[in-house]
N, C-alpha and C positions, 0 to 999 in steps of 0.2 A: 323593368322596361320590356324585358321579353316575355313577360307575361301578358302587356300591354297591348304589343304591337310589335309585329313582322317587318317593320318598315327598318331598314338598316340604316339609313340616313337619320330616321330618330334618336337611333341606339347611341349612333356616332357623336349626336348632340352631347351628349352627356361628356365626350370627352372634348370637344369645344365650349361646352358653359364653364367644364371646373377649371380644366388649366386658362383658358379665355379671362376668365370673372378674376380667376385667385392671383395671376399674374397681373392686370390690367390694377386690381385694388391697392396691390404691391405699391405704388404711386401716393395712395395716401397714408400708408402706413408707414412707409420711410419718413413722413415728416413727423408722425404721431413719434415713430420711434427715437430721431433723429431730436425731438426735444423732449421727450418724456425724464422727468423725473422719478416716477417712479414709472419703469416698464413691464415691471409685476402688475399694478393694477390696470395699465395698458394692455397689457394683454387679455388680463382677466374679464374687463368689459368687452372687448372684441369676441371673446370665445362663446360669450352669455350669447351673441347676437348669433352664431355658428350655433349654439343651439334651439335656436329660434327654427334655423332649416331643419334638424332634425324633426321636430314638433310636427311639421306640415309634411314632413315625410310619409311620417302616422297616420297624420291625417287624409293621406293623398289615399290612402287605404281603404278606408272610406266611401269610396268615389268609384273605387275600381271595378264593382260588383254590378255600377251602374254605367254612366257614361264615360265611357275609355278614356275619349276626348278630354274631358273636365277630369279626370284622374291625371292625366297627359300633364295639363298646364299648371295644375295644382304642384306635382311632382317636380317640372321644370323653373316654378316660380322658386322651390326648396330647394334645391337642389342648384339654382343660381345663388340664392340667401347664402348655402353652405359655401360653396364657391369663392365669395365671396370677402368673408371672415375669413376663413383659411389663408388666403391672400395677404389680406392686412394681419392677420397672428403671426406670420412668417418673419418681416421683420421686424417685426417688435420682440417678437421672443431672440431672433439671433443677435440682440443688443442686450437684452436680457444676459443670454448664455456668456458673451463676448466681456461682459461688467464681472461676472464671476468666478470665471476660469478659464485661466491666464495659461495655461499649458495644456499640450495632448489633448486640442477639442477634437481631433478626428478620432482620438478614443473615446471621450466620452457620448459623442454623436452616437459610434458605433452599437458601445453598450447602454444609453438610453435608447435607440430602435431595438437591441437585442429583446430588451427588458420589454418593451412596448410588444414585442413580437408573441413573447413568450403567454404574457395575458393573452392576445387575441388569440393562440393555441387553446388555450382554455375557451375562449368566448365559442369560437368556432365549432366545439363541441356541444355546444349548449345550440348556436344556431341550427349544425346538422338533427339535433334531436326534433327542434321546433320545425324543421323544414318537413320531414319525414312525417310527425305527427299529423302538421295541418297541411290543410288543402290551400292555395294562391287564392284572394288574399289574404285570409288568417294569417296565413304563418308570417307573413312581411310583416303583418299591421304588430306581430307579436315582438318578432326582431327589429324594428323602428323603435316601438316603447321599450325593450328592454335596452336599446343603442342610447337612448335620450335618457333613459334612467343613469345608467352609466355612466354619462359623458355629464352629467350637472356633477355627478360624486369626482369627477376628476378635476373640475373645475374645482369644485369646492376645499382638496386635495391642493390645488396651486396656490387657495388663499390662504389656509392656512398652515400649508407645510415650507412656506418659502420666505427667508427672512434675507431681505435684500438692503444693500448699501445705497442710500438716494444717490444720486447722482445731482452733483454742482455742474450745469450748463453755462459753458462763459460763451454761446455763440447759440442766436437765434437762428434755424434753418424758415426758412419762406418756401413757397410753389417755383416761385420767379427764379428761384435757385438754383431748380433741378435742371434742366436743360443743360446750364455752363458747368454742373459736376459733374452729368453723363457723360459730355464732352473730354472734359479730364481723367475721368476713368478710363474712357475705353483710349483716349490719345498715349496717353502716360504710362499705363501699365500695361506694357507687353504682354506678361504670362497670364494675366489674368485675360486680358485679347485674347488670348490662342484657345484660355478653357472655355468661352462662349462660344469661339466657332466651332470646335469640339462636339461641345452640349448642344447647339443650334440644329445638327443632323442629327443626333440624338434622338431633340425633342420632334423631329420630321417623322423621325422612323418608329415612333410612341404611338402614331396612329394605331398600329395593331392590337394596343392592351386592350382594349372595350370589349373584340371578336375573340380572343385564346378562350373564354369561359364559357362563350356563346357555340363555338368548333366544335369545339371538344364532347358539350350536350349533343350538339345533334346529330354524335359519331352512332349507329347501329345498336352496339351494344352498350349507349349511355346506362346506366341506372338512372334512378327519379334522385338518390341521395349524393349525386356526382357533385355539384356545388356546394355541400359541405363538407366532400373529401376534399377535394383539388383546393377549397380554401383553407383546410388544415396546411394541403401541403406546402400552400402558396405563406404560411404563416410563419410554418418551421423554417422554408430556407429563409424567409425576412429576417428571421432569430440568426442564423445561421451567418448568410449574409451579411447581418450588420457590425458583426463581431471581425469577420474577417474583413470586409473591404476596409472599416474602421482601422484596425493593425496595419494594412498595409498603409493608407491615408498616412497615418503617425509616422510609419518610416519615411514611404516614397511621397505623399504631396497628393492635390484631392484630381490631380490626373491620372495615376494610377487608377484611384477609385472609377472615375470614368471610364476608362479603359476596361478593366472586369466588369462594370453595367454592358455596355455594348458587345462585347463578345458574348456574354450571356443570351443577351437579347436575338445578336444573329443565329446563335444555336439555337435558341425555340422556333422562332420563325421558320427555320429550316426544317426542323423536326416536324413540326405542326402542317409544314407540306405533304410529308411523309408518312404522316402518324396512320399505321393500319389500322388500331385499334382504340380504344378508349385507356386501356392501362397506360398508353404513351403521356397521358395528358400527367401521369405524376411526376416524369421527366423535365415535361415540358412548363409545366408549375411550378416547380425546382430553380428553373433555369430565369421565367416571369420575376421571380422573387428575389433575384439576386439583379436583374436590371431595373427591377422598380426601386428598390432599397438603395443601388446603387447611385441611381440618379440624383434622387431625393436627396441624398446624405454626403454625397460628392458636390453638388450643387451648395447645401446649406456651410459645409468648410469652405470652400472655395472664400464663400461673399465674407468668411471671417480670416481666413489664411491671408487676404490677399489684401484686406482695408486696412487702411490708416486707423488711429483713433478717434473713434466719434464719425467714422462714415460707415460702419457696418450695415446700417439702414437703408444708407444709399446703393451699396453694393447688393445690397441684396432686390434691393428696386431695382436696377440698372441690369440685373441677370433675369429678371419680371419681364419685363417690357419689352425686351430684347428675344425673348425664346417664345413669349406669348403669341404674336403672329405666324408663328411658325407651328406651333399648338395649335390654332384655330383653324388654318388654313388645312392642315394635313388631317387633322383628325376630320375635318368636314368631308377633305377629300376622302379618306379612306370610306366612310360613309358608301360613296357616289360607291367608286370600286368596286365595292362588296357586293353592293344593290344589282348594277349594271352588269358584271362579271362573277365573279365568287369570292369567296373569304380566302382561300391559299391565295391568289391574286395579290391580295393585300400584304399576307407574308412573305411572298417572295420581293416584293417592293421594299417591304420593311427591313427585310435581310438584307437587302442591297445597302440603303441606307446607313444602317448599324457596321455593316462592315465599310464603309466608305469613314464612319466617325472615328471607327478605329483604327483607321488607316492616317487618319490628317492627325489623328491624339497623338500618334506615332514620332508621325514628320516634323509638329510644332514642336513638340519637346525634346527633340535633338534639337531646331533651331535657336527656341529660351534657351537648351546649357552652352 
């Protein structure tokens, strides 16, 4: 996108189409979920359609060499596509995970992002070699196709590496439904109430992910090969990260988890104020990687720690639809900020934010015990 275009309100787009689209989809995938019989091949069709956005991604490459604009839309139409599916794979897979392992999902969360983190370590070196070789946009158009190559073998991976138990449905879910179980969710369940308003400032103070990788480049002594370090390092803590907040999860409950995302978060923010130099950004990367993983994976136990049987779909729509206009709105805002003022601007909003969520994560869960 920064290749594309200087425009910081564009940039911002990206972080209001995905969480926008992916959360908003959230809506019909709780019902796919919510009766799916088999939610292995419910998934498996939603991911095919997630790679459909990668495809155009590739393509969007294409374009780039000529009119920006037609690159622009191309990119944005993929890049909503991906959005999209990710939204709907979300609860379908955590009814998936919820049918199969019945104990310590904040471990196995943990160590499947560990696991996930560890490949994209690998990938990541493969990307910086490509990044460094080719000139913009080779090098995307080369990491788009080897991302979609990838991503059909992982697909292909879920159908044939996962041998799941159908599921007997004694209760049809309908559209007409979801409104009076939203209601009952958030009426009913206190603790679970308290981790949305939690993650709700969280998801406010999230505006600043798009900008740390964009700062950080256009610090003096950036290198040309800075985006395939910083996403080395951004990869290592994910690995990192997911292992530890997952252990605490298991003990303490997927509030904790939250609690370590947002203080992470307000320490980059802070730093990224600060940052004299470009070495800071491996700090600050470090710290990225533990509030992105954190949220992610604290979010996805929660909508399981916290449902009944057979409404894990809906909790996890009901944490969708609820954090999404909070997602669209701030990350749009941060856009304007950046544009109108500067990118520390943004951080120090963001810091505020993050230490505000971790302040109320604090207060709630003295008031639950």
């Amino acid at each position: 996108m920064a290749g594309l275009t200087d425009n910081s309100i564009f940039i911002s787009l990206l972080a209001v189409l995905f969480f926008g689209l992916s959360n908003g989809a959230s809506i019909f995938s709780c019902i796919i979920g919510a009766n799916a019989k088999s939610p292995k091949w419910a998934a498996i069709n939603i991911l095919l359609l997630q790679r459909l956005g990668f495809l155009l991604m590739f393509i969007s490459t294409y374009a780039a060499t000529g009119s920006h604009v037609f690159a622009l839309v191309i990119f944005f139409v993929s890049y909503g596509i991906y959005g999209i599916a990710t939204g709907m794979s979300g609860p379908v897979y955590s009814v998936l995970i919820s049918g199969t392992i019945h104990r310590n999902i904040p471990s196995f969360y943990g160590t499947y992002s560990m696991i996930g983190a560890f490949s994209g370590v690998l990938g990541a070196q493969v990307l910086r070699l490509v990044l460094e070789r080719y000139d913009f946009p080779i090098s995307f158009r080369w990491v788009f196709l080897m991302g979609l190559l990838v991503a059909m073998l992982s697909t292909l991976s879920l159908a044939i590496g996962i041998s799941e138990t159908k599921v007997i449905r004694t209760m049809h879910f309908t559209f007409s439904m979801i409104p009076g179980t939203v209601k009952d969710i958030l009426s009913k369940n206190k603790k679970y109430r308290s981790f949305l308003m939690a993650r709700i400032i969280a998801a406010m103070a999230d505006m600043s992910i798009p900008f740390f990788i964009i700062y950080i480049g256009s610090l003096t002594d950036s290198p040309e090969s800075i985006v395939g370090s910083l996403t080395t390092i951004l990869l290592i803590s994910n690995m990192a990260a997911s292992k530890i907040i997952g252990q605490a999860g298991k003990h303490y409950g997927p509030m904790i988890m939250l609690r370590i995302a947002v203080l992470a978060g307000a320490l980059a923010s802070i730093l990224a104020v600060f940052a004299p130099s470009v070495s800071w950004g491996f700090v600050i990367f470090t710290l990225v990687g533990f509030t992105v993983t954190g949220n992610i994976i604290s979010n996805s136990v929660a909508n399981i720690h916290f449902a009944g049987d057979g409404y894990v779909s809906f909790y996890a729509m009901t944490s969708g639809i609820i954090i999404a206009p909070f997602y669209i709105v701030f990350s749009f805002l941060g856009g304007i900020i950046a544009s109108r003022f500067s990118i520390p601007v943004v951080f120090i909003i963001s810091a505020s934010l993050y230490t505000a969520s971790f302040i109320m994560n604090l207060i709630l869960s003295r008031r639950s015990a």
